[in-house]
GUVOMAR-11813 format. One record per residue (C-alpha): residue number from 1; x, y, z; residue in one letter; chain. Coordinates in nm, 3 decimals, always signed. Layout:
<sites>
k|x|y|z|r|c
NUM|X|Y|Z|A|A
...
</sites>
This chain:
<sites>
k|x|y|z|r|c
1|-6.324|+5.068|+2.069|X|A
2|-5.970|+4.978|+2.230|X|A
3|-6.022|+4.558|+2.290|X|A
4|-5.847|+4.333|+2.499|X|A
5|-5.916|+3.949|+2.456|X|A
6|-5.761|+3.695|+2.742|X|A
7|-5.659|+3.392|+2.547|X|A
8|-5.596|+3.356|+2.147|X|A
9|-5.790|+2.971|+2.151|X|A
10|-6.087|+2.875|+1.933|X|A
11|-6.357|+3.178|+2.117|X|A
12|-6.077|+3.393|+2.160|X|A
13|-5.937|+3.364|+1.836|X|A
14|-6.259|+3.408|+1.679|X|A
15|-6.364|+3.670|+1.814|X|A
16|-6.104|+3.908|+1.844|X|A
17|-6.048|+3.855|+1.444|X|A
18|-6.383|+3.903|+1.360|X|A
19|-6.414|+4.246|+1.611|X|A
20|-6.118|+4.362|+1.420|X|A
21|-6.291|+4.325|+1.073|X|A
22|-6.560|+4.534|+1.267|X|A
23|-6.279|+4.811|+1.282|X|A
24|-6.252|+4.772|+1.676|X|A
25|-5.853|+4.761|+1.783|X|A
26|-5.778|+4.431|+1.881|X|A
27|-5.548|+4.286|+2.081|X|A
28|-5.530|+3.918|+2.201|X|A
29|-5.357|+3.842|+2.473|X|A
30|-5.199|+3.456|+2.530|X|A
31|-4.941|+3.296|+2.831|X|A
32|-4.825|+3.088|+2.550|X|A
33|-4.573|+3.271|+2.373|X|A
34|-4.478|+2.999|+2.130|X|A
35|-4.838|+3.071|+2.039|X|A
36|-4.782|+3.417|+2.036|X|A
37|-4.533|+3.375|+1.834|X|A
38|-4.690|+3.173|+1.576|X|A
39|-4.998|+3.411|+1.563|X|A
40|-4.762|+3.629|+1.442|X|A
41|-4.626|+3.470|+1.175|X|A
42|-5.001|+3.419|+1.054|X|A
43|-5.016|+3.052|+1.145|X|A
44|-5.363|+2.975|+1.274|X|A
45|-5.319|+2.662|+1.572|X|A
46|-5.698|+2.597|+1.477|X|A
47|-5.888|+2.491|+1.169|X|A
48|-6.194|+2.697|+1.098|X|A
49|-6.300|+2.804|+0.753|X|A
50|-6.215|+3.150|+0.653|X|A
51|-6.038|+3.229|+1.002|X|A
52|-5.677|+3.201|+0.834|X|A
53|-5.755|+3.510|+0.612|X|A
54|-5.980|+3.701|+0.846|X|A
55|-5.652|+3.747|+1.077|X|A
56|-5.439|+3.773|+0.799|X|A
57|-5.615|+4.083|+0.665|X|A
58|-5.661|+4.236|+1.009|X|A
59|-5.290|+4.208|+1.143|X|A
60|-5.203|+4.344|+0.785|X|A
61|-5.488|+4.648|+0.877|X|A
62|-5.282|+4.683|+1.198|X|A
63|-5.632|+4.625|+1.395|X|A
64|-5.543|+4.314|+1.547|X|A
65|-5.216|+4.229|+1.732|X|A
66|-5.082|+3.965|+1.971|X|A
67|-4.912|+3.961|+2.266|X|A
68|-4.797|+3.742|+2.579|X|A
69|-4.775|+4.099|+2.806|X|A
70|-5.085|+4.126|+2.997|X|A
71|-5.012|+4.452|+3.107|X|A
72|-4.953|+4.629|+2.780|X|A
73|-5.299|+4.467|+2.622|X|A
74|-5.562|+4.532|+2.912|X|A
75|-5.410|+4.875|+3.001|X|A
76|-5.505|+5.062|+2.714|X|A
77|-5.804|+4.830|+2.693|X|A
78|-6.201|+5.020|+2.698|X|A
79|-6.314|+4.610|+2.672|X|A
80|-6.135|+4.331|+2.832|X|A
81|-6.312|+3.957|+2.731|X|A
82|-6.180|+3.690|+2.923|X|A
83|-6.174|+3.393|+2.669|X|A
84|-6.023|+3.110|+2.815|X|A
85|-6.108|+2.764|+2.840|X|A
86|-6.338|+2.562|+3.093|X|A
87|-6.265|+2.205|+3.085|X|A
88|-6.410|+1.962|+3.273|X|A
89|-6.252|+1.958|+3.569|X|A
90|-6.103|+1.626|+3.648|X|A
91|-6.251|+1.381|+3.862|X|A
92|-6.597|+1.573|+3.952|X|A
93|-6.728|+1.693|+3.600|X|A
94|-6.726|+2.052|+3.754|X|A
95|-6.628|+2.302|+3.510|X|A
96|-6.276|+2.391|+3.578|X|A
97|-6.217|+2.761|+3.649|X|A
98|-5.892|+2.779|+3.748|X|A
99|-5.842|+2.964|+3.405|X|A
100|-6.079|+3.239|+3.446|X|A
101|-6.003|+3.318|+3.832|X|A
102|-5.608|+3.355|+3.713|X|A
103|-5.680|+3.552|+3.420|X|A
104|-5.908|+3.763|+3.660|X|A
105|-5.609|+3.831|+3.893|X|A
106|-5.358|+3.935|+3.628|X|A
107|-5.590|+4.162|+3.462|X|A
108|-5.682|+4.320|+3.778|X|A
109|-5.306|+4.433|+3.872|X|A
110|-5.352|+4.583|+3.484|X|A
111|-5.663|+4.776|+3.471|X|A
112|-5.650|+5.151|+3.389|X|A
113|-5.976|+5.369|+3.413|X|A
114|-6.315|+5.254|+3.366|X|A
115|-6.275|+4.910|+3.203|X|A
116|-6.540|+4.676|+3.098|X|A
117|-6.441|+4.309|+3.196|X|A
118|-6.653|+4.029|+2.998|X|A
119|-6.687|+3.690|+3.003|X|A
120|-6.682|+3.495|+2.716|X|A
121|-6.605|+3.166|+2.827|X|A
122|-6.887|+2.927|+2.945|X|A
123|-6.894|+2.951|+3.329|X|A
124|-7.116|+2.824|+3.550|X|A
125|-7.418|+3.041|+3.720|X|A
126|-7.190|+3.290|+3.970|X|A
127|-6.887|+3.254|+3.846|X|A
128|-6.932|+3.692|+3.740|X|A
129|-6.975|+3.721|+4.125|X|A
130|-6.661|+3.573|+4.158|X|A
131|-6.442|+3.728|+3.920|X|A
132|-6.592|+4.065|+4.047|X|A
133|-6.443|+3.973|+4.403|X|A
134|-6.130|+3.850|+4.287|X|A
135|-6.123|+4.226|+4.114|X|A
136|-6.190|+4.387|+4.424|X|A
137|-5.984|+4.209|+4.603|X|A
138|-5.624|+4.244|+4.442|X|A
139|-5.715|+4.613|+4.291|X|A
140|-5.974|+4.800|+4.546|X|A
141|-5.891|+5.085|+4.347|X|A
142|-6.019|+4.969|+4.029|X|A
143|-6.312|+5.114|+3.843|X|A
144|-6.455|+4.809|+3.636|X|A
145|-6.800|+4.627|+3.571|X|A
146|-6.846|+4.255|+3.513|X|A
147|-7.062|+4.163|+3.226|X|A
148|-7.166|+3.807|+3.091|X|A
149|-7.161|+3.797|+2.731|X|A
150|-7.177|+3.409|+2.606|X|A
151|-7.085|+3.276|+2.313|X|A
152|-7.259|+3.083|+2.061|X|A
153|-7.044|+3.011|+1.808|X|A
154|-7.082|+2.644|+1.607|X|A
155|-6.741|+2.511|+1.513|X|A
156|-6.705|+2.511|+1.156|X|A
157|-6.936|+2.819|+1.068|X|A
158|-6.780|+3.020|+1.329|X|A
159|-6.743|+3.342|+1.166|X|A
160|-7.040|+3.363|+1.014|X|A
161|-7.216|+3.309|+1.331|X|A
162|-7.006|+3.548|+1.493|X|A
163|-7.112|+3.814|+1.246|X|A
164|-7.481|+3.685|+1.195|X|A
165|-7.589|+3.609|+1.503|X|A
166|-7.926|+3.481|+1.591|X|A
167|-7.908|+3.675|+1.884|X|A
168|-7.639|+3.864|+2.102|X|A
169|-7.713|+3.839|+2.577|X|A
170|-7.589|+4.060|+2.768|X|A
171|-7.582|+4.023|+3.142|X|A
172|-7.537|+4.390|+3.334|X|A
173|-7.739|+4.580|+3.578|X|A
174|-7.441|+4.840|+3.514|X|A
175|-7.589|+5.114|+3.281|X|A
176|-7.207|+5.243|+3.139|X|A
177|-7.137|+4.909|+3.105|X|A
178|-7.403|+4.822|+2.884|X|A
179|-7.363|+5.124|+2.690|X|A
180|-7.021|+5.044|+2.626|X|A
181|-7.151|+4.689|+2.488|X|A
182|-7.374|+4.833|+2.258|X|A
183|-7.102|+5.029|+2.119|X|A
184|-6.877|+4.707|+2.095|X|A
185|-7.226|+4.552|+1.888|X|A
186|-7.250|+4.847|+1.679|X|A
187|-7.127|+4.711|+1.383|X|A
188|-7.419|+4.466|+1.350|X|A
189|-7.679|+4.743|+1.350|X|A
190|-7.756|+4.635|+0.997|X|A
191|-7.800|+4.294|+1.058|X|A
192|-8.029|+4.390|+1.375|X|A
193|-7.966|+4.077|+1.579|X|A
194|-8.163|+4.034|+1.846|X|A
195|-7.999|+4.163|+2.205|X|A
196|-8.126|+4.080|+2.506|X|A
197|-7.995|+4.295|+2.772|X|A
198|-8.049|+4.064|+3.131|X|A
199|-7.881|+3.999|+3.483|X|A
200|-7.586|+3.830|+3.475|X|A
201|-7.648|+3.529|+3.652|X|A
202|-7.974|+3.500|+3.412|X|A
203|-7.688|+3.516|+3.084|X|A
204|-7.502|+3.267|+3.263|X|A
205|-7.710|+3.011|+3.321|X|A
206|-7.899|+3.094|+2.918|X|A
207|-7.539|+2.977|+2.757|X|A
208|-7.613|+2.597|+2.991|X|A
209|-7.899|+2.553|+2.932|X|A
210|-7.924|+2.647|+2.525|X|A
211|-7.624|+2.380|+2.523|X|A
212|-7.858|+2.119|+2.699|X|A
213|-8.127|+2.152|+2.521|X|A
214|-7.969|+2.139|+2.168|X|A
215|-7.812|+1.792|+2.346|X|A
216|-8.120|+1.680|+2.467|X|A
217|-8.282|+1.686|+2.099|X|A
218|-8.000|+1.484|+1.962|X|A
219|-8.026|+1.232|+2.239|X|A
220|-8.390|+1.220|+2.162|X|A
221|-8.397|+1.160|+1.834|X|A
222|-8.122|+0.875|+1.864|X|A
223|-8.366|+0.735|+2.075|X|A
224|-8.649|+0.739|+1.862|X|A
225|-8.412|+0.608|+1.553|X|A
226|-8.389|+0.274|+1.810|X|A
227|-8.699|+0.225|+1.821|X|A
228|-8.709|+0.298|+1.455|X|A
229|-8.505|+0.010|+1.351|X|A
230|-8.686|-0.204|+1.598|X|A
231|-9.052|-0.140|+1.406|X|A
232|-8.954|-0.093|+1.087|X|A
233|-8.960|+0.316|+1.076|X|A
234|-8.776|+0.564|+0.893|X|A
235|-8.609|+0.815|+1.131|X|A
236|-8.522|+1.063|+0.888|X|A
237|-8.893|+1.091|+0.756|X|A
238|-9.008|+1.101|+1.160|X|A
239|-8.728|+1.418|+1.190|X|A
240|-8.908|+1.589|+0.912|X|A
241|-9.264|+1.487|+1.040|X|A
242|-9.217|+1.651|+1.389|X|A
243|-8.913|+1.930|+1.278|X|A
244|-9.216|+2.094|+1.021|X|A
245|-9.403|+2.219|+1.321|X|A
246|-9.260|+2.549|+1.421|X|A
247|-9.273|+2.468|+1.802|X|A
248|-9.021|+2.202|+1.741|X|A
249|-8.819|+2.291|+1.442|X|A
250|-8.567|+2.081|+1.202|X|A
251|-8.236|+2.161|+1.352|X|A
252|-8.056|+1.905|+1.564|X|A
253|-8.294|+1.616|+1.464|X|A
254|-8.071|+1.441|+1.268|X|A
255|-8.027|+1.021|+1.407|X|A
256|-7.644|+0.986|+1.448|X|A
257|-7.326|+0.838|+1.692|X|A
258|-7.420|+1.057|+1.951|X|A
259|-7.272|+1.437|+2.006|X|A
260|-6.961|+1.545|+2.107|X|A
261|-6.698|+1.830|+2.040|X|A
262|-6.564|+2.110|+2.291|X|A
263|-6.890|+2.226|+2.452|X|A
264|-7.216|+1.956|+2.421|X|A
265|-7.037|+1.684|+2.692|X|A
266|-6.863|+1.929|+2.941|X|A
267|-7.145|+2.203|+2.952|X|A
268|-7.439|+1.939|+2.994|X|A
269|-7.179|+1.811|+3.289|X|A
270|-7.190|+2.147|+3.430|X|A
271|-7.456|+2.240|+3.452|X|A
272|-7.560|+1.876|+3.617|X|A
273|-7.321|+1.987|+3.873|X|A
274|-7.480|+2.325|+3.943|X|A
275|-7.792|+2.158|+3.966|X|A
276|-7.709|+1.888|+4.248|X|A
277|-7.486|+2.199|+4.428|X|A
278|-7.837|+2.397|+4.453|X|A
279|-8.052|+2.085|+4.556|X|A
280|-8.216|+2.125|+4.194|X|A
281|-8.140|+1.798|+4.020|X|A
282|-8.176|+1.832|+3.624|X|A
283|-8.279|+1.477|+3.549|X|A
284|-8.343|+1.519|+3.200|X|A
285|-7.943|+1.651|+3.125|X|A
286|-7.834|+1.377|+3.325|X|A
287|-8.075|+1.099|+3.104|X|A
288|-7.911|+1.320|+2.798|X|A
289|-7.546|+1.259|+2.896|X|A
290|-7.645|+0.866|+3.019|X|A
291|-7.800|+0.784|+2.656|X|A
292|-7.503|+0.993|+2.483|X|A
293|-7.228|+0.800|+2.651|X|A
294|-7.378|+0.493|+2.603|X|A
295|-7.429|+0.543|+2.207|X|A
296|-7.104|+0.597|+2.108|X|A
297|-6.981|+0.248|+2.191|X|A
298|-7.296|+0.109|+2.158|X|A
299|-7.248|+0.205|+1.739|X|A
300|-6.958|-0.072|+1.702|X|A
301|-7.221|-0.340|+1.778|X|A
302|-7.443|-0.185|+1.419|X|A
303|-7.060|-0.274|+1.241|X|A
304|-7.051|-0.630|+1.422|X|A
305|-7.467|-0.663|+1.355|X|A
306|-7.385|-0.631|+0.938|X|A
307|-7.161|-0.999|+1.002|X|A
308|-7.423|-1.137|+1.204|X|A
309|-7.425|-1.005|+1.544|X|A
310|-7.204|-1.155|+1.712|X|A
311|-6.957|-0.943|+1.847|X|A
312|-6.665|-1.046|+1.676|X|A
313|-6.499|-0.887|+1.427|X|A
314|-6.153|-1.071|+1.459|X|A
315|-5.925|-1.020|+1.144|X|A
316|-6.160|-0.794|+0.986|X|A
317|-6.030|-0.491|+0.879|X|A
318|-6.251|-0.173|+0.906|X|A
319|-6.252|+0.153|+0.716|X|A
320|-6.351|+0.489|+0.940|X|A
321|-6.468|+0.752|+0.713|X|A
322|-6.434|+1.078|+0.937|X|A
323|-6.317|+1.111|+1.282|X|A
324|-6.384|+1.475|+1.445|X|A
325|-6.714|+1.512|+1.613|X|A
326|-6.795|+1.741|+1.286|X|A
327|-6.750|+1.837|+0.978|X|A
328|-6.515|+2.147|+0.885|X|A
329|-6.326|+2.108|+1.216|X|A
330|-6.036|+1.950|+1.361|X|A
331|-6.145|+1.909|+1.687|X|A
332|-6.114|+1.612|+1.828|X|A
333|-6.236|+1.624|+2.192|X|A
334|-6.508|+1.394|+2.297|X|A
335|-6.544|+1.241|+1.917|X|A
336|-6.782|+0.972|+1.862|X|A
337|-6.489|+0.810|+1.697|X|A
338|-6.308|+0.769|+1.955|X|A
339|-6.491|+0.482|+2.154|X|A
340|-6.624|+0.383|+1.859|X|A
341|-6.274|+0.299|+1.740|X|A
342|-6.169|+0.164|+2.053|X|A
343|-6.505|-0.059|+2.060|X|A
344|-6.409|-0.164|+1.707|X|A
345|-6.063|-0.293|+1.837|X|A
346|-6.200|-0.474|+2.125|X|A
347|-6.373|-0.661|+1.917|X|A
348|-6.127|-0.749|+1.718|X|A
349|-6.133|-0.539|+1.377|X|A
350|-5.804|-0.401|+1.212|X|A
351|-5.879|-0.031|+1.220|X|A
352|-5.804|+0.203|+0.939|X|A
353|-5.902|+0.577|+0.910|X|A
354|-5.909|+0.878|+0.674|X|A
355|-6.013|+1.233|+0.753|X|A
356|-5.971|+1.549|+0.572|X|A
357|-5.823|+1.778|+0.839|X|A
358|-5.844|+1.579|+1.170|X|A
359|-5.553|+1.282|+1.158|X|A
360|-5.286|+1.509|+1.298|X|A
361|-5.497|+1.541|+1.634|X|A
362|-5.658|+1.186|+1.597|X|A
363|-5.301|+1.071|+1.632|X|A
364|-5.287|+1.219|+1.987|X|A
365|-5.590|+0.977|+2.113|X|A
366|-5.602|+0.705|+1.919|X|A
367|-5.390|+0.410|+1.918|X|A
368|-5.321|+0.107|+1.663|X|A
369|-5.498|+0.308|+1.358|X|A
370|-5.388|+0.339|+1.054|X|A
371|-5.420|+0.625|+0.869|X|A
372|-5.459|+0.709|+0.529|X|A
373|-5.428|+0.957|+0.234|X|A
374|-5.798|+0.992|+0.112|X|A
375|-6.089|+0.748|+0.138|X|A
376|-6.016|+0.486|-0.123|X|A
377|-5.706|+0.433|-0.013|X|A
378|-5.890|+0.336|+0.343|X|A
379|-6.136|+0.138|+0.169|X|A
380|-5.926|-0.093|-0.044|X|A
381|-5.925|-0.418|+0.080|X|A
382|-6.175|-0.333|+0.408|X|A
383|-6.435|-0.598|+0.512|X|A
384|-6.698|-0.281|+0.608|X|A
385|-6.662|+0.124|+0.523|X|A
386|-6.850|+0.313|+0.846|X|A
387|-6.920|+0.684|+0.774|X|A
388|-6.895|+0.863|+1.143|X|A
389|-6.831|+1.202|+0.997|X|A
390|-7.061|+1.374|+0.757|X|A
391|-6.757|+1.578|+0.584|X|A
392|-6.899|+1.685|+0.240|X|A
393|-6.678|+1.491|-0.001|X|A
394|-6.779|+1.177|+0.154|X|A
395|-7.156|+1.254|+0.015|X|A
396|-7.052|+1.164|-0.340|X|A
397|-6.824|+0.875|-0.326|X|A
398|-6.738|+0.644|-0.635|X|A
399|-6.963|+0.375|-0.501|X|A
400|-6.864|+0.150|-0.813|X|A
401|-6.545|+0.179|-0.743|X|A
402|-6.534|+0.115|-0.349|X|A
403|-6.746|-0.176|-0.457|X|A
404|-6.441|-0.336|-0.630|X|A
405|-6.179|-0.260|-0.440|X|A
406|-6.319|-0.362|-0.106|X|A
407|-6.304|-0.720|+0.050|X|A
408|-6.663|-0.770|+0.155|X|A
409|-6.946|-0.472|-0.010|X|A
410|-7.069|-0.337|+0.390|X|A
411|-7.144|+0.067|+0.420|X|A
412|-7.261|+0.144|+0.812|X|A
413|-7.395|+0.504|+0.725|X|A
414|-7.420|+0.642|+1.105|X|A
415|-7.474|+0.953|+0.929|X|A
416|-7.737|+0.855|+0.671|X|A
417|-7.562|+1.062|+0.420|X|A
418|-7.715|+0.816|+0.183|X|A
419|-8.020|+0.669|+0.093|X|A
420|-8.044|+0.284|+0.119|X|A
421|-8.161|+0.238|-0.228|X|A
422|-7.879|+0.409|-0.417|X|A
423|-7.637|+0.261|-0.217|X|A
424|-7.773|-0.141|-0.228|X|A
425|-7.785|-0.114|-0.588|X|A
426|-7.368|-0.061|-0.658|X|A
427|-7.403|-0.416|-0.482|X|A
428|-7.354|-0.297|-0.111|X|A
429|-7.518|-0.410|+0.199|X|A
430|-7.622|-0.077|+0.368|X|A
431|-7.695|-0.035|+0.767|X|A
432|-7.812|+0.319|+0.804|X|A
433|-7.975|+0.506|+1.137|X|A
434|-8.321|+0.453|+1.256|X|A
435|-8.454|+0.293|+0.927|X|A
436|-8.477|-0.090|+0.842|X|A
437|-8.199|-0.311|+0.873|X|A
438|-8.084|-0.561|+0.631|X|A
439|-8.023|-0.957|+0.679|X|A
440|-7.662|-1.002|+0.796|X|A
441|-7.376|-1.019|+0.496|X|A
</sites>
């Protein structure tokens, strides 16, 4: 199959590389030449395990290119994804699709013969309708279908869930169209995922609301791991209490800072919004996005609790151990670091910070941190070490050795990558999530 994707970001990207390694012809298609450019010169503006040498070994196969022509990619096209981003939009928490609608009108002017036109991008319930207008509209020539094909790709395992997927929607009433999607699927005959072949609006609204619900069980259990502290219960051994029974299940039950990332904050937002615009309020999401907002900051006050409680942590310096909103990312956006940090500063710490991958882009949000070259270096000399981000080489840390070289022995685990035990006997005082907390250092 001849592909076209419509923007080389993190779904684009992604997926066009691993279609290639399927054997389809790939081309993606970016406005931003320098990009383009770059692409070209294998250098990946995204970190995601394994994606460097997936596109490496596809360009080199000649089944994946990049352009900045629209044109010459959806022309020759069989499949064109539209793979761009929607951000909040500013002001109203709408989801922005100024993106989509002007990628819809360039590849109309471009289409040649029956063409398949997906969306991959998260759009609100309708927003097919739309695009299939906008078609219309500046090519009534044009034959096309609009199919909804969501993705559900975690950042950080990306690839594999791209190419093991627990299940593949399709939204088409349009019988070649859908037999053209099988085709693009093909490929994963072996693997037999799951496809669920449905309206559009119906895989539309699926991509919201598995987003909100994976939200609403982290919310949930942050809750309970309040209450946890407050009784003198262990939240991790509640998790595995209630995630053994299938109905519930383990995933996403795991106490923390709260959830954040590129899709969690702006699709629970959205789909709020489509909910109020069709007089069917969704007051669950909007208690999910209430308690998520408030955690974040709220997990400074656990760092000032560990000196007493009182809010101030004047001339104390403070060592942040991870700041993207996950592990094996770089991603930034909405990071429970980030008002955590700022929290941590208003109180008056001296903020330091060490992350594998993610200080380039932490740069670009946060202010008056310094950053450092691995974790000891962060630690020396800190008054409390918090743990935001659960990256794998902070599971096995010299705890002996922090315990010398920092100025007061404080771990605030809001990961609970460790257990309390191990940790209190290198001499620490340890404040983890939703279990017992100890007297004040």
């Amino acid at each position: 199959m001849r592909i076209a994707m419509v923007g080389a970001g993190y779904v684009g990207l992604v997926s066009g590389a691993c279609f290639a390694d399927f054997g389809h012809d790939v081309v993606c298609i970016d406005n931003d030449r320098e990009k383009v450019t770059a692409l070209g010169r294998g250098e990946i503006p995204i970190y995601e395990p394994g994606l460097s040498e997936l596109v490496a070994n596809n360009v080199k196969q000649d089944r994946l290119t990049f352009t900045d022509e629209m044109k010459t990619g959806v022309g020759n096209a069989d499949v064109v994804f539209i793979a761009v981003g929607t951000p909040s939009r500013r002001g109203d928490g709408h989801a922005d699709l100024s993106f989509v609608y002007a990628a819809a009108r360039e590849i109309a002017v471009s289409l040649s013969g029956f063409t398949v036109l997906v969306t991959k991008s998260t759009v609100p319930v309708g927003t097919g309708d739309e695009v299939e207008r906008i078609i219309r509209d500046e090519n009534p020539q044009a034959q096309f279908a609009v199919v909804s094909n969501p993705e559900f790709l975690r950042e950080g395992a990306a690839i594999r869930d791209f190419k093991h997927p627990d299940r593949i929607v399709i939204g088409t009433d349009d019988a070649r169209a859908r037999e053209v999607m099988a085709e693009v699927y093909r490929p994963l005959y072996l693997n037999a995922p799951p496809i669920v072949y449905t309206d559009r609006r119906t895989a539309e609204l699926t991509k919201y609301a598995a987003n909100s619900f994976l939200a609403t069980k982290i919310a949930f259990i942050n809750e309970i791991a309040d209450l946890a502290e407050k009784v003198g219960a262990n939240v991790q051994e509640v998790a595995r209490g209630i995630g053994l029974d299938n109905r519930i299940g383990a995933k996403f039950l795991h106490a923390g800072p709260g959830y954040g990332g590129s899709c969690f904050p702006k699709d629970t937002l959205a789909l709020i919004k489509t909910g109020q615009d069709n007089e069917a309020p969704l007051r669950i999401i909007e208690t999910v996005v209430a308690v998520n907002d408030q955690r974040k900051r709220a997990m400074a006050r656990k760092v000032a609790n560990a000196f007493g409680g009182n809010g101030n942590l004047r001339g104390k310096t403070v060592a942040v151990l991870g700041v993207t909103f996950k592990p094996n990312t770089d991603d930034m956006r909405d990071a429970p670091s980030i008002p955590l940090i700022t929290a941590l500063q208003d109180m008056g710490a001296i903020v330091r910070a060490f992350d594998p991958v993610g200080m380039e882009q932490a740069k670009l949000v946060l202010e008056n941190v310094s950053f450092s070259d691995d974790a000891y270096i962060c630690a020396t000399g800190a008054h409390a070490l918090v743990i935001v981000t659960e990256w794998e080489q902070f599971r096995a840390l010299d705890l002996k050795k922090m315990a010398t070289i920092m100025a007061t022995p404080v771990i605030v685990d809001l990961r609970n990558i460790y257990s309390s035990d191990e940790v209190s006997r290198n001499g620490f005082l340890y404040c983890g999530v939703g279990q017992p907390q100890p007297v004040a250092y």
